[in-house]
N, C-alpha and C positions, 0 to 999 in steps of 0.2 A: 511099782514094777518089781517083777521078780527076780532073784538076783540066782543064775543058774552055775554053776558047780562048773569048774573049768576041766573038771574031770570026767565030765557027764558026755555021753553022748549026744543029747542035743547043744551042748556047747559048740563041739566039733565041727556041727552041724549048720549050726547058725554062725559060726566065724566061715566056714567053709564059701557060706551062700552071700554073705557080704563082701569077701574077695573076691567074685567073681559078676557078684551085679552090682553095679551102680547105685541100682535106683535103691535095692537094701539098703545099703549101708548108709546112703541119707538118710532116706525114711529112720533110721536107727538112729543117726544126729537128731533129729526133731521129733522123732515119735514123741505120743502123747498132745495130749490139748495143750499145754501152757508154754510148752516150750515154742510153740508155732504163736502164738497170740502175743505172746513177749518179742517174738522178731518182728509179728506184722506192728505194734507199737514202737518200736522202736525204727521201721522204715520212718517216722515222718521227724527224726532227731533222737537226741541226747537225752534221758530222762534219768533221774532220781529213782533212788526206790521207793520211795513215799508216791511218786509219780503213777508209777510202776502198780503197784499195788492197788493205790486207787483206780487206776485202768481197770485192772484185771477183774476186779468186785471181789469174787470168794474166794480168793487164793489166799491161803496162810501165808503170815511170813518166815516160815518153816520151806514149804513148796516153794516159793516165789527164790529164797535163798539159796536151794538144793537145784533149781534150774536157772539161775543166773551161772551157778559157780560151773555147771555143767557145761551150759553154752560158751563160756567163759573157755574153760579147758579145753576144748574140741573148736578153739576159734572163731565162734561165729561173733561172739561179744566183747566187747573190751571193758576195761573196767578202770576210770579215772579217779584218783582220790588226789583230791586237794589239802595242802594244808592250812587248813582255818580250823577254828574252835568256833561250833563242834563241825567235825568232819565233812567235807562235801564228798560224795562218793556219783560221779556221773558215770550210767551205762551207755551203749552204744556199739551200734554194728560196725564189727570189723570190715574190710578191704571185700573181703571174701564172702562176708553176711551179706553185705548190699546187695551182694551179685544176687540172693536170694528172691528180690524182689519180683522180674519178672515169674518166679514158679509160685508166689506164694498171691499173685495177680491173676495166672488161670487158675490154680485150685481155689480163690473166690468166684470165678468165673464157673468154676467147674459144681463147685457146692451146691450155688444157687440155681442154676441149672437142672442140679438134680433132687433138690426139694421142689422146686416147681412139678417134677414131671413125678411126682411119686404120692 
């Protein structure tokens, strides 16, 4: 993702039209593929990142690090570290992520749907 100029016009632009719609400024929490695929896996529990990763099949553990810590800071995930050797690091849907569930149930509803008819 491109990382745009807070002095730019289309900054203004784009902060502008997320104060004001809703549905933006989610879409902006989850935009992208991984970040939406990491919540719908973590709907069914608590997982590792080793979990995690192996879920996801091609995601580097670069990406897969850069959209935990994302989701993480925007609330949707939480992130549990245990102390043992060597480290247990459990993610998981915050209070707020869960509520994700039913929109991330139509737009599977909605995807397949419209791969069928295209």
């Amino acid at each position: 993702m491109t990382k745009i100029k807070e002095t730019s016009t289309n900054f203004a632009n784009r902060k502008a039209l997320t104060e004001e719609c809703p549905e933006l400024y989610a879409s902006n929490l989850l935009g992208g593929q991984w970040s939406l695929a990491i919540c719908s896996y973590l709907m069914i529990g608590k997982m590792r990142f080793g979990e995690l990763k192996k879920s996801l099949g091609n995601i580097t553990d670069r990406m897969l690090t850069l959209q935990l810590k994302k989701l993480e800071q925007n609330k949707i995930v939480t992130r549990t570290v245990y102390p043992e050797v060597p480290p247990c690091v459990e993610y998981e849907l915050s209070e707020i992520g869960y509520k994700l569930k039913p929109v991330i149930e139509e737009l599977d509803k909605w995807g397949t749907m419209h791969k069928e008819s295209v």
